[in-house]
N, C-alpha and C positions, 0 to 999 in steps of 0.2 A: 107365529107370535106377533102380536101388535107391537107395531112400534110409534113409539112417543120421543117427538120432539122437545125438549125442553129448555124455554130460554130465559135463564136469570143470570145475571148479573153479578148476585154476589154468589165468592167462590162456598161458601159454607153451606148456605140455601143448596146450592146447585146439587151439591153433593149429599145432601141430606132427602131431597125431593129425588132424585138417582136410587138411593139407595130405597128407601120406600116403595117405589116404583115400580123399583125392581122386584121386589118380597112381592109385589101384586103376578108378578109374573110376566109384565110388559119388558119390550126391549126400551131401552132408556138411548138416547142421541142426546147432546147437548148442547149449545150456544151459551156465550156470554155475554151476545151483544146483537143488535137488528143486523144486522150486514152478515154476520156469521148464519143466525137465523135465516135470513132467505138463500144463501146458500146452498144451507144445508137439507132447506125443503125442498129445492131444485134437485139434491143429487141424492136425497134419501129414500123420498116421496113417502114419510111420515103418515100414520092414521088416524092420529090428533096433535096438534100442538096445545101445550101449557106456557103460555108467555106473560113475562112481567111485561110493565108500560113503562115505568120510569128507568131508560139506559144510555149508555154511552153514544155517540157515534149515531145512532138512527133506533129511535122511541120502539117503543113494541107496536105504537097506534100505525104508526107508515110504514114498520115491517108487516102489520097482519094486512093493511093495502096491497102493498106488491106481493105477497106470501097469493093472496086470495084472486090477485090479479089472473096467474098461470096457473093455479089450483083453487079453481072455485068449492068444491067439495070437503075440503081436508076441515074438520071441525076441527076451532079454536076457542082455550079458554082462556079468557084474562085474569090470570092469578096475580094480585097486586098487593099494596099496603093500603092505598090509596082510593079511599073509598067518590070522592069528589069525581074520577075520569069516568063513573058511570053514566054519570050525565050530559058525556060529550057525545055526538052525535057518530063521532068515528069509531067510536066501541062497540056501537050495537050491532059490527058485522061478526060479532065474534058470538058463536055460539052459547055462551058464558060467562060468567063476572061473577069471580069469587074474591074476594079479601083475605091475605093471607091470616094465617092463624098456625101457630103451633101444633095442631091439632089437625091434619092433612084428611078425616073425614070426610067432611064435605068434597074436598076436591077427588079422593078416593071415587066416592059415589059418583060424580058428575064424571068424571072418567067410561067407568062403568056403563053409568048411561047413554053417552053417545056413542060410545065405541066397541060395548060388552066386552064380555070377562074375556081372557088368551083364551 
């Protein structure tokens, strides 16, 4: 079973993109914040993260840095609200750039795609 990191912030997302996720069949790990995030990709060794950008403590952009530092491989997508951080230069290490939406298709798919089906 694939397992997915996933790092948001708010508690209701969290659990909602978990529970989704899970219906896909993936194992689901979670974060709520960059520090928890590198952590947990240090002691889970995840098959893709899904990371928000705007968080507590240490940003999703200097977590997917050090995250990518000791695991250069591990595909990352930046699931955000925030469509403006596409344009920074420190995003484009991330596999991805999706704009949240109600509507978790898109990110279903791109899921999928880098990581294929369980």
């Amino acid at each position: 079973m694939k397992i997915i990191l996933l790092v948001e912030y708010d508690k209701y997302q969290r659990l909602l993109y978990k529970q989704e996720l899970s219906l896909e069949g993936y194992n689901i790990i979670t974060a709520q914040d960059g520090h928890e995030a590198v952590r947990k990709a240090n002691e889970e060794f995840p098959d893709l993260i899904v990371m928000d950008i705007n968080m507590p403590k240490m940003s999703g952009i200097e977590s997917i840095c050090k995250i990518l530092n000791k695991h250069k491989k591990i595909p990352i997508i930046i699931n955000t609200a925030y469509s403006s951080y596409k344009d920074d230069f420190m995003s484009w290490s991330a596999d991805a750039y999706i704009i949240k939406s109600s509507d978790l298709t898109e990110l279903k798919d791109k899921i999928k795609e880098l990581i294929g089906k369980v």
